[in-house]
Structure formats: C-alpha cells, structure tokens
PyMOL commands that place a pseudoatom at each C-alpha (Angstrom):
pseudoatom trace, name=CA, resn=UNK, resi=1, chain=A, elem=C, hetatm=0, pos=[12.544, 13.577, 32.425]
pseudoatom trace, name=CA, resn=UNK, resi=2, chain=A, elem=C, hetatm=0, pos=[15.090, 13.223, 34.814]
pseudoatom trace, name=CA, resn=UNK, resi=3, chain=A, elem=C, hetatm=0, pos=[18.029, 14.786, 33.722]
pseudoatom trace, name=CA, resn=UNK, resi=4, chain=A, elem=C, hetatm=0, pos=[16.318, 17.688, 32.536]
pseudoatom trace, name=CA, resn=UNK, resi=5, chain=A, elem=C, hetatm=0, pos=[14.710, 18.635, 35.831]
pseudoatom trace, name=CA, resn=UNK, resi=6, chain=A, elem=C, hetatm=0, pos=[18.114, 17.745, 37.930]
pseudoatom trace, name=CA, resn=UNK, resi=7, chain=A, elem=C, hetatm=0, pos=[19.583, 20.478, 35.122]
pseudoatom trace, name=CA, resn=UNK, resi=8, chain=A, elem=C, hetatm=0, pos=[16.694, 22.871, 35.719]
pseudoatom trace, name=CA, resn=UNK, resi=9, chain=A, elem=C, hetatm=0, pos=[17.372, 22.534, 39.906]
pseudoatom trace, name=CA, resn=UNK, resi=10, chain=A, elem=C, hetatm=0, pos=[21.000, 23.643, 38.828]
pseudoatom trace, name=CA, resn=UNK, resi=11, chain=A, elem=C, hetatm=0, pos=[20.314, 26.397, 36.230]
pseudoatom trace, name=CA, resn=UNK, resi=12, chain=A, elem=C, hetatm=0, pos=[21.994, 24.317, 33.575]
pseudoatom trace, name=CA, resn=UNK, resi=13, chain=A, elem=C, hetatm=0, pos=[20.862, 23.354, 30.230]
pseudoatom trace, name=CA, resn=UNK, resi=14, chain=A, elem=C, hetatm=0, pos=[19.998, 19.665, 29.652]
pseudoatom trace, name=CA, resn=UNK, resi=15, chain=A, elem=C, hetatm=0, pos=[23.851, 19.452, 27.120]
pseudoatom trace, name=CA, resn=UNK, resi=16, chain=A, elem=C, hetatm=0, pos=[25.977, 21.080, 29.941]
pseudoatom trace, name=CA, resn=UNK, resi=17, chain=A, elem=C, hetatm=0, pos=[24.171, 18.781, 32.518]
pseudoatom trace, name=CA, resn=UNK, resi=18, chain=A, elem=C, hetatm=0, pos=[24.962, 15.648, 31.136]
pseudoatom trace, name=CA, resn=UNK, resi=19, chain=A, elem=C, hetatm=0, pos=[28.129, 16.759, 30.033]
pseudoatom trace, name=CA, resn=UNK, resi=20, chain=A, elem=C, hetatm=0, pos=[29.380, 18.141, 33.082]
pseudoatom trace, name=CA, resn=UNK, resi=21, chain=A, elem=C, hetatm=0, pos=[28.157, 14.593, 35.058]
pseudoatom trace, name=CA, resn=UNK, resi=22, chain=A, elem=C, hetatm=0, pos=[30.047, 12.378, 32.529]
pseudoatom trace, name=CA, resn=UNK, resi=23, chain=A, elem=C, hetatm=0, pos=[33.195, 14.665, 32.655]
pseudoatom trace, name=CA, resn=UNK, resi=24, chain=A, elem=C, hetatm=0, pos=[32.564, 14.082, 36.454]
pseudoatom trace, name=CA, resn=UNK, resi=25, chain=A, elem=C, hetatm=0, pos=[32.167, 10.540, 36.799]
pseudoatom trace, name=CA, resn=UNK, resi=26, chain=A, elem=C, hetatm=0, pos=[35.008, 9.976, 33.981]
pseudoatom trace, name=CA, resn=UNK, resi=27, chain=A, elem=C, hetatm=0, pos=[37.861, 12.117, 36.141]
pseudoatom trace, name=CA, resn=UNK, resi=28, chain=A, elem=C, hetatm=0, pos=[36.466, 9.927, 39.314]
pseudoatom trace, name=CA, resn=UNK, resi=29, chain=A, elem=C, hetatm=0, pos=[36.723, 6.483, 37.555]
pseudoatom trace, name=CA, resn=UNK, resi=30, chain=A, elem=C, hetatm=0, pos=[40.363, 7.429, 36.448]
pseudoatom trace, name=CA, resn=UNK, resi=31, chain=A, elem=C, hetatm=0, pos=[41.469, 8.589, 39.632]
pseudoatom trace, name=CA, resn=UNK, resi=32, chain=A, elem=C, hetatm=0, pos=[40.141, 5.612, 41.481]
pseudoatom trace, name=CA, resn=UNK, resi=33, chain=A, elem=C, hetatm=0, pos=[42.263, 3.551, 39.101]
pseudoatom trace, name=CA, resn=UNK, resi=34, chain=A, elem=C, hetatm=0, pos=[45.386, 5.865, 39.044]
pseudoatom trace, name=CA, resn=UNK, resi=35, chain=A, elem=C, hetatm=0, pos=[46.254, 5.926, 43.169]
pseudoatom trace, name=CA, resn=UNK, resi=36, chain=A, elem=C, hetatm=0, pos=[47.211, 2.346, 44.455]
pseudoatom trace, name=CA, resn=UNK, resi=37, chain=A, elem=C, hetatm=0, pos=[46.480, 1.821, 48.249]
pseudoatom trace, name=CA, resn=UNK, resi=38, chain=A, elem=C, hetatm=0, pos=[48.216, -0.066, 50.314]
pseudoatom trace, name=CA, resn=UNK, resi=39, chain=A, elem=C, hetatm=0, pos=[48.004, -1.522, 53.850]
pseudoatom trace, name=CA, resn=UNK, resi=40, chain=A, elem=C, hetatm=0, pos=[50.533, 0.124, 56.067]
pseudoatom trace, name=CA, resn=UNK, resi=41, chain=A, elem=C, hetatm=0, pos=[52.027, -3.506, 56.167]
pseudoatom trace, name=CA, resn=UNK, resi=42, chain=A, elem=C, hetatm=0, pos=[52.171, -3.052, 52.728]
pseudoatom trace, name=CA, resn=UNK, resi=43, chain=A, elem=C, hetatm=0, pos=[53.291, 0.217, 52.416]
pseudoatom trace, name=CA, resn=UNK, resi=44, chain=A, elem=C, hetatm=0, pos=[56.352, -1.396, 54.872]
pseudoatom trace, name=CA, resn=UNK, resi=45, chain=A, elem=C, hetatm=0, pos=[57.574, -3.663, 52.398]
pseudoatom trace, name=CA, resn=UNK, resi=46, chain=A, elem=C, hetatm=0, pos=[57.481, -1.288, 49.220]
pseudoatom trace, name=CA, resn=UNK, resi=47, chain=A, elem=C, hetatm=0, pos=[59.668, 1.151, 51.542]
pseudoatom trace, name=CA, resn=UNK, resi=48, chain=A, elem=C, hetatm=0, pos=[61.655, -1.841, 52.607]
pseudoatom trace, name=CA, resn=UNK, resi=49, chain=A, elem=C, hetatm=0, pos=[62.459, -2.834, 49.479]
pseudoatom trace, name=CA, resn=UNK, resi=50, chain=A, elem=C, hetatm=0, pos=[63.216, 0.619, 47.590]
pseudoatom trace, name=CA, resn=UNK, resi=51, chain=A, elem=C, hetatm=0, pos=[65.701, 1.223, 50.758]
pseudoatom trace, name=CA, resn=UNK, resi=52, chain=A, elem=C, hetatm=0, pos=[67.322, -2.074, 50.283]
pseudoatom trace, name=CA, resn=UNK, resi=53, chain=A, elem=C, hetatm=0, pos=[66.592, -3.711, 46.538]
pseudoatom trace, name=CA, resn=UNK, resi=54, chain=A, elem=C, hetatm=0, pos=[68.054, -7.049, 45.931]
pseudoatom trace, name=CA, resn=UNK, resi=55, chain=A, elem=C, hetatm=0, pos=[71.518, -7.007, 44.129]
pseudoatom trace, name=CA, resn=UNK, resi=56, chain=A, elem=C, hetatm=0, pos=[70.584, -7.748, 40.179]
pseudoatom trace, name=CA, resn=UNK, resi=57, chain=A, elem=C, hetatm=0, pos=[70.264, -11.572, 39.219]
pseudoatom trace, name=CA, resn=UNK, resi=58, chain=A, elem=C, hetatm=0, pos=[71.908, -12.666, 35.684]
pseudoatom trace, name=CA, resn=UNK, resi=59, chain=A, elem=C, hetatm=0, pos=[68.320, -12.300, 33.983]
pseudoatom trace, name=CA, resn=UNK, resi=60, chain=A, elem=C, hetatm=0, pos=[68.535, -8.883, 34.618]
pseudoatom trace, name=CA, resn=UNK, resi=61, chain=A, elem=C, hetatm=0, pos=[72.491, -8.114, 33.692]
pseudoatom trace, name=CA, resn=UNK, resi=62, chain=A, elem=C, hetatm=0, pos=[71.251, -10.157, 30.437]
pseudoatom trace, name=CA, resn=UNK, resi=63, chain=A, elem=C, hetatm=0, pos=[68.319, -7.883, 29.615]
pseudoatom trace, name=CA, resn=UNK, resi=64, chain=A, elem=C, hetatm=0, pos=[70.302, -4.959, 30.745]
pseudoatom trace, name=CA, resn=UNK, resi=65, chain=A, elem=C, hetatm=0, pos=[73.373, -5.905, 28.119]
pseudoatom trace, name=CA, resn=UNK, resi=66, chain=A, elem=C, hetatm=0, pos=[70.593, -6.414, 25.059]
pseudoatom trace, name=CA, resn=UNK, resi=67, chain=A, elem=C, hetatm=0, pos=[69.176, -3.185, 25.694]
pseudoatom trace, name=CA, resn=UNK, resi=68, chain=A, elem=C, hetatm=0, pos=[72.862, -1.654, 25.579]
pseudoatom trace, name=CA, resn=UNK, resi=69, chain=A, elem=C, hetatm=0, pos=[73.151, -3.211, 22.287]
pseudoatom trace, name=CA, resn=UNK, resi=70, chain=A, elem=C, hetatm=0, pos=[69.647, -2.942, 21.058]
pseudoatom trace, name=CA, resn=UNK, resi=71, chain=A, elem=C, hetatm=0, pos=[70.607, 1.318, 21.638]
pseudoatom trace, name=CA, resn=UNK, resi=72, chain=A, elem=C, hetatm=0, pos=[73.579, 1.563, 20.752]
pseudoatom trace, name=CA, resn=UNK, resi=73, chain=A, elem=C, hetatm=0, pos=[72.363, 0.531, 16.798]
for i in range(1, 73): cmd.bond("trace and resi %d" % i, "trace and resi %d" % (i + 1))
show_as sticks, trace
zoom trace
C-alpha cells in the first residue's frame, strides 16, 4: 500500500502518517485562502484609498444612525 510504505520511509506509523499529511494539506489550503495578493497596481489603490477614503455618502450616515439606535436599546 502506498501510504504505509511512504510512513515506513519516514519511521511513522500508518495513523500518524495520514494524520500528519491531512493536518498538512488542511493548514496549506487555509492559508492559501487567508492571504489576498494583489498586483502592485493593486496594492496602489488599496493604499490610495486607506490614505484618502471618500467622505461618507447618506447610505452610510443612515446605517451608521440605526446602529446607534439599534445599541443604544
């Protein structure tokens, strides 16, 4: 079988292979989703707008007065 001689090769026993691979593989396949890559031309508009936002329109004041009132219950 497969996994058990790739376990043998690394003096592990067939559980701790498999387990060890799948912990692997699971820590890889959230990381890959967790970090967001950009394009430096990209990366030039996030900064852009963080350093300069836009002033709020009314849709936001309006959300931002219901949550006031939604907390203050």
């Amino acid at each position: 079988m497969l996994f058990q001689r790739a376990a043998d090769l690394t003096g592990r026993r067939l559980t701790d292979f498999i387990i060890s691979s799948v912990q692997a593989a699971a820590e890889e396949a959230i990381r890959t989703h967790q970090v967001l890559e950009l394009t430096a031309r990209e990366m030039e508009a996030f900064l852009a707008a963080v350093r300069n936002p836009p002033a709020p329109n009314e849709r936001l004041r309006a959300a931002a007065r219901r949550h006031r009132v939604i907390t203050a219950q």
